[in-house]
C-alpha positions as CSV (number, residue, x, y, z in Angstrom):
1,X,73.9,82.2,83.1
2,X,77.1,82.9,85.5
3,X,76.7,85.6,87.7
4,X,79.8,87.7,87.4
5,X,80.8,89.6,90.2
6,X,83.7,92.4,90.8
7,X,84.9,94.6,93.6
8,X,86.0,97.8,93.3
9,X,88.7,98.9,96.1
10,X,91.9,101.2,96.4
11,X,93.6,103.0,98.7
12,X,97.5,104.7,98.7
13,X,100.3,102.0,97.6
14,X,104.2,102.7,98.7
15,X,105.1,103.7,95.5
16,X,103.0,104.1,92.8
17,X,104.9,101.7,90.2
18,X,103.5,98.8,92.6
19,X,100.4,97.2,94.4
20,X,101.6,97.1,98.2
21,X,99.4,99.5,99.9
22,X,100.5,101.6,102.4
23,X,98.0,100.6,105.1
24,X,96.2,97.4,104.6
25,X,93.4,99.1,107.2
26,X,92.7,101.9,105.4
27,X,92.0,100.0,101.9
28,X,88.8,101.6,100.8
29,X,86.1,99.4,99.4
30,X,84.2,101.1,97.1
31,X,81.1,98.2,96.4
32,X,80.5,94.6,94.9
33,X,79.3,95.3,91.2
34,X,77.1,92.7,89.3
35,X,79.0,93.7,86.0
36,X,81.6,95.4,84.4
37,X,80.1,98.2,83.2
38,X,79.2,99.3,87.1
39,X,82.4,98.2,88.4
40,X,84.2,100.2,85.6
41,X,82.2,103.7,86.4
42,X,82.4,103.0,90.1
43,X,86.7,102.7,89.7
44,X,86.7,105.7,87.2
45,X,84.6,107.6,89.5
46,X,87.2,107.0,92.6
47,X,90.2,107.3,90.0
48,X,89.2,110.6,89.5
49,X,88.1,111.8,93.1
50,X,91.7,111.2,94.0
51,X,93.5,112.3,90.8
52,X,95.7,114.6,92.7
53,X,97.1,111.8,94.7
54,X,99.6,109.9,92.9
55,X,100.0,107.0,95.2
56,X,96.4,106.3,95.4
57,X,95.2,103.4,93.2
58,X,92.0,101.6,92.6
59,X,91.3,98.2,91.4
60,X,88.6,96.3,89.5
61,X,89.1,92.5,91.2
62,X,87.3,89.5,88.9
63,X,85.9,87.7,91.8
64,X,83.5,85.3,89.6
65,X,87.0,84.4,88.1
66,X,88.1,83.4,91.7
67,X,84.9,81.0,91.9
68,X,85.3,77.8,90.3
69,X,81.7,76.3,90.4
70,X,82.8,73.0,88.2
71,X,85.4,71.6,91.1
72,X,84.6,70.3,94.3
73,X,86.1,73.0,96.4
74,X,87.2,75.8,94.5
75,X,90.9,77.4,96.0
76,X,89.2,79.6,98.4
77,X,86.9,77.2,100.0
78,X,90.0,75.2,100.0
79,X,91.5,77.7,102.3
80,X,89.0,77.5,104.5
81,X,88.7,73.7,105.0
């Protein structure tokens, strides 16, 4: 079975239509969840802690989908190499 993993991070964008953040160093990393259903209640929890902010945004990032077990080096080993 493939392990799917997904991180949950946010922080305040430049304008909240987009996805630049304001300050890359202050992006807040909520965890590394081992499925959805985690990831989802850790994002809704932060989404809601900062309702009152409209530029701040949180994310649920697919990183099993960024892992491509099948090739020889997936696209970020690649980077690395």
């Amino acid at each position: 079975m493939t392990q799917r993993l997904h991180l949950v991070f946010g922080g305040e964008l430049v304008d909240p239509s987009g996805t630049e953040f304001r300050n890359v160093d202050d992006i807040h990393v909520v965890g590394m969840f081992p499925d959805y259903a985690r990831a989802y209640a850790a994002w809704k929890a932060e989404a809601q802690r900062t309702v009152d902010n409209a530029h701040m945004r949180y994310f649920i990032a697919h990183i099993h989908r960024m892992i491509d077990e099948g090739s020889e080096a997936s696209p970020t080993e690649a980077l690395g190499g």
